[in-house]
KEBA-587578 format. One record per residue (C-alpha): residue in three letters; x, z negated, y negated. Coordinates in nm, 2 decimals. Layout:
    aa       px       pz       py
   ALA        X        Z        Y
...
# end
This chain:
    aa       px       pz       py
   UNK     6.08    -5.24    -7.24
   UNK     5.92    -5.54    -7.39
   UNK     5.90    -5.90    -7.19
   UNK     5.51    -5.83    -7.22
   UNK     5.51    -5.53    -7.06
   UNK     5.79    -5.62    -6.81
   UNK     5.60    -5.93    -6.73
   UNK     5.21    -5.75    -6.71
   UNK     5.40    -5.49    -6.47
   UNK     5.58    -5.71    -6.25
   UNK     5.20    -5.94    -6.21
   UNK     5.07    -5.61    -6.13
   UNK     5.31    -5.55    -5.82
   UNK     5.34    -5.89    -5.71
   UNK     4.96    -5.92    -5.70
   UNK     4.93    -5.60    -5.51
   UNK     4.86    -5.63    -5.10
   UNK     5.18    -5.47    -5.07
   UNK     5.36    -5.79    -5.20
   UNK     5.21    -6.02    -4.92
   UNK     5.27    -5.84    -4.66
   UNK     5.62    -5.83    -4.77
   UNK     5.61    -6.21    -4.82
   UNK     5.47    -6.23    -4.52
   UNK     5.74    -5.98    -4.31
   UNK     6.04    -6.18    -4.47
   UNK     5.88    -6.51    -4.33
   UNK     5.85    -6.34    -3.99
   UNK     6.19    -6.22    -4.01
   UNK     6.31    -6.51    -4.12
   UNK     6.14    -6.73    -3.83
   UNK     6.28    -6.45    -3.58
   UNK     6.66    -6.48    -3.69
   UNK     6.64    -6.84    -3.62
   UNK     6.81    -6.84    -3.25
   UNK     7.02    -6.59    -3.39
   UNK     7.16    -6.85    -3.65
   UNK     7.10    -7.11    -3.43
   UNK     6.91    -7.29    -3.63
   UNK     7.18    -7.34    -3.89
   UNK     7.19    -7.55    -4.20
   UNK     7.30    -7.21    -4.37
   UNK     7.01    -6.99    -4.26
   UNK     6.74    -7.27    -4.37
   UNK     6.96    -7.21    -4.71
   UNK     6.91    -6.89    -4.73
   UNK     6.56    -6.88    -4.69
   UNK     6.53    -7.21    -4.92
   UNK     6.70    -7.05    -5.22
   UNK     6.56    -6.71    -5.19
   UNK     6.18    -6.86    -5.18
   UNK     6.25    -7.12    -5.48
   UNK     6.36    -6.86    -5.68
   UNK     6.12    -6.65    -5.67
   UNK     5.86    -6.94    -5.72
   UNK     6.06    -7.04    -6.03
   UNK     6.06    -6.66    -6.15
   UNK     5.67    -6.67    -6.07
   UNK     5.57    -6.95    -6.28
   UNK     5.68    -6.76    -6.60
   UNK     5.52    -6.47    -6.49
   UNK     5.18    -6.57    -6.42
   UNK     5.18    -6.81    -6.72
   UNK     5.24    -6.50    -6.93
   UNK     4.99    -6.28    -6.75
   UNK     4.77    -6.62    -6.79
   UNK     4.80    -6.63    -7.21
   UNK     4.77    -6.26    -7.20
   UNK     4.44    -6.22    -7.04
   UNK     4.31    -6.53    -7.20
   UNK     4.45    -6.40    -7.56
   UNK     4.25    -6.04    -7.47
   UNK     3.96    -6.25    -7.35
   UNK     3.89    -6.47    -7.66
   UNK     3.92    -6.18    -7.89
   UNK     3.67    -6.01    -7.70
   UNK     3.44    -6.32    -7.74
   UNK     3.55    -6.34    -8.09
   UNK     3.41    -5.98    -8.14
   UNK     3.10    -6.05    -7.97
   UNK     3.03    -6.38    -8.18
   UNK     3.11    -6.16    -8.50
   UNK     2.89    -5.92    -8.41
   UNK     2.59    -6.10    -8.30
   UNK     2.32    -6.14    -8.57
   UNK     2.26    -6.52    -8.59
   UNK     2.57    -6.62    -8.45
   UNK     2.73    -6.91    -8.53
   UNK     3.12    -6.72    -8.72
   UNK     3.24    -7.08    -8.71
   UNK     3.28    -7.04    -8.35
   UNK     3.54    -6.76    -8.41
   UNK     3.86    -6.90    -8.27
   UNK     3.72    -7.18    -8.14
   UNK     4.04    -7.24    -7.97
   UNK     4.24    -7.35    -8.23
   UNK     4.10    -7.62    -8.34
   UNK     4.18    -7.99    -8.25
   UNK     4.00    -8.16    -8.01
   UNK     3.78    -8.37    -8.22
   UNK     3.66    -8.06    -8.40
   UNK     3.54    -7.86    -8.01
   UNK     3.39    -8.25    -7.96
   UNK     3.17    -8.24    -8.24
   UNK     3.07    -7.85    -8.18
   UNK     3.02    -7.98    -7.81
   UNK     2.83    -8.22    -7.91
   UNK     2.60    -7.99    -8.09
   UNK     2.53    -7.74    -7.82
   UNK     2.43    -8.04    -7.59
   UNK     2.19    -8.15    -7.85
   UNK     2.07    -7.79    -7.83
   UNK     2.04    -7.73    -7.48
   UNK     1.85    -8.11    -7.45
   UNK     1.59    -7.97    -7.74
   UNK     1.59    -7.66    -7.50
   UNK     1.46    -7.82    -7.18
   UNK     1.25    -8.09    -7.34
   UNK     1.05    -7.80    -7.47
   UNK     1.10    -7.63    -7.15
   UNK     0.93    -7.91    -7.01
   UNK     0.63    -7.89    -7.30
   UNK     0.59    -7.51    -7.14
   UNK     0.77    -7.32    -7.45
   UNK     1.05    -7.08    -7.40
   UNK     1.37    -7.15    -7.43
   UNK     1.47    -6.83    -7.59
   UNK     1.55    -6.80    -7.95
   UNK     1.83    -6.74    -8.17
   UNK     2.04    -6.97    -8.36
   UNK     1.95    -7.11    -8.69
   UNK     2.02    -6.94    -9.00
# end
């Protein structure tokens, strides 16, 4: 089994209602074992260790699941952009670029949408499609 997978399955489980509860009965059990320990430095430890691993394991997880969906996300934008007549191709994988190059496309599409409400303003619609 690939990391990929391994990773997208694991978000899956760990995101399920399931998972918090459990979360939640460890906590509970946790706080109720306390007199039973008395309180001890060792049975903070245990709890201590067991939650920091699992948030160090977590932060790899979710920031795979995280460039996953976002990968899956732009591509679909990228298909809608490529498939749009009148669209603008040089906004396919936008994402890429360095920041200079989204400032000046930003920059752009402010212009636009300013042009857009000033003739909003003059009663036209604000409905069209991009330049050719």
């Amino acid at each position: 089994m690939s990391y990929a997978r391994l990773a997208r399955r694991c978000a899956r489980i760990c995101g399920h209602p399931a998972s918090l509860f459990a979360a939640a009965a460890f906590i509970l059990i946790w706080g109720i074992t306390g007199p039973l320990f008395g309180w001890s430095d060792t049975w903070q430890l245990v709890a201590n260790t067991a939650t920091s691993i699992i948030t160090f394991l977590m932060v790899f997880l979710i920031q795979n699941s995280q460039d996953h969906d976002t990968a899956a996300i732009q591509l679909k934008l990228d298909e809608l952009i490529r498939a749009t007549r009148g669209a603008h191709n040089a906004l396919l994988d936008l994402e890429e670029l360095d920041e200079e190059a989204i400032r000046a496309f930003r920059a752009r599409y402010i212009h636009l949408a300013c042009a857009a409400r000033e003739g909003q303003q003059q009663g036209l619609s604000d409905t069209d499609s991009p330049e050719a």
